[in-house]
N, C-alpha and C positions, 0 to 999 in steps of 0.2 A: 555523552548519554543520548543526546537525540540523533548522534548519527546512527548509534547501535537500535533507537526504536524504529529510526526510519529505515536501515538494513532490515530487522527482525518486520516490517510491515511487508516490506515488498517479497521479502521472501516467502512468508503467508498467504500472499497474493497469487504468488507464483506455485507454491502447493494446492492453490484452492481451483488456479485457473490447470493445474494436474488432475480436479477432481478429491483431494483429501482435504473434508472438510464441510461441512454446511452452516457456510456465509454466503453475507448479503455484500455486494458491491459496497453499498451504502458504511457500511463496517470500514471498509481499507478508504473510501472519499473522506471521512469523518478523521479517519488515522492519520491521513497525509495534508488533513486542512489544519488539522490542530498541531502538525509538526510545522508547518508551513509559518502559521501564525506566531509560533514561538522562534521561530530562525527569523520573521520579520521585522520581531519586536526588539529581538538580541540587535538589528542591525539598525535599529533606531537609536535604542536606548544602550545598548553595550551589555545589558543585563541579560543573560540567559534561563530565562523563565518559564515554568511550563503552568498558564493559569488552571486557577480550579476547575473552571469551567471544560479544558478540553482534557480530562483525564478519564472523564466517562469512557470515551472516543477511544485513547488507548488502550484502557481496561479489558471493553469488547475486544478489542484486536489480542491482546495479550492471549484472553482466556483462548479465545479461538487458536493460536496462533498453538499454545500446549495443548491442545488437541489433536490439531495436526501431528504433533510430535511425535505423539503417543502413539496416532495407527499409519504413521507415511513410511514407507517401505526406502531401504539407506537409497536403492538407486533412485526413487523421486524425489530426497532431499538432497543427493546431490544434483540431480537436473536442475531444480530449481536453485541451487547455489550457482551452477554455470551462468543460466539464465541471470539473475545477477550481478552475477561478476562481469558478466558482457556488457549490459547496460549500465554498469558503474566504471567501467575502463572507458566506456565512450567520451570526445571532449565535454564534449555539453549532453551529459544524461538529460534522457527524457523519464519523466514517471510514466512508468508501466500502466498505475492506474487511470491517469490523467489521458490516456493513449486509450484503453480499454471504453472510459466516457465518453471521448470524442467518437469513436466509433459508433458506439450506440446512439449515437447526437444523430449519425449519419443514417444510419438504420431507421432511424424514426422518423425521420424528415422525409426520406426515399420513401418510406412506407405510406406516410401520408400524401405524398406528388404523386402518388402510384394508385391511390383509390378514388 
């Protein structure tokens, strides 16, 4: 189950970063911290648990994500499934989101050495 949420996030992510869709970054950080927490807890404890607290988190991502469904055109669901598939065939995937942050990390940093 949480590979399919973590599939079904990044692929949201990837329609949103298509333009279908009005999300906040903040949305897919929140989806990927509380998937994250739950795979780090399974690898404490053995238990694969998804607490109360981070369901909010996927909630938002869910409703958004059938949104998307509804008005993304099949050729930008299948780009973003490519998109995907690419970065889930790599040895050591990187998150797409976590890659999207650090950039902006970079953006802002630059912007502020810059004024």
């Amino acid at each position: 189950m949480l590979n399919e949420l973590t599939r079904l996030t990044y692929l949201s992510f990837y329609m949103w970063k298509a333009g279908i869709g009005e999300i906040d970054l903040a949305v897919y950080q929140a989806a990927e911290d509380a998937l994250n927490q739950a795979v780090a807890g399974a690898e404490r404890t053995g238990v694969w648990h998804l607490p109360e607290s981070h369901i909010r988190a996927l909630e938002q991502m869910l409703v958004a994500y059938d949104g998307q469904i509804a008005t993304v055109s099949a050729r930008t669901y299948m780009e973003a499934v490519i998109r995907l598939d690419r970065v889930l065939s790599q040895n050591t995937p990187q998150s797409p989101v976590a890659k999207m942050l650090a950039t902006e990390q970079l953006k802002i940093r630059a912007a502020g050495f810059n004024s």
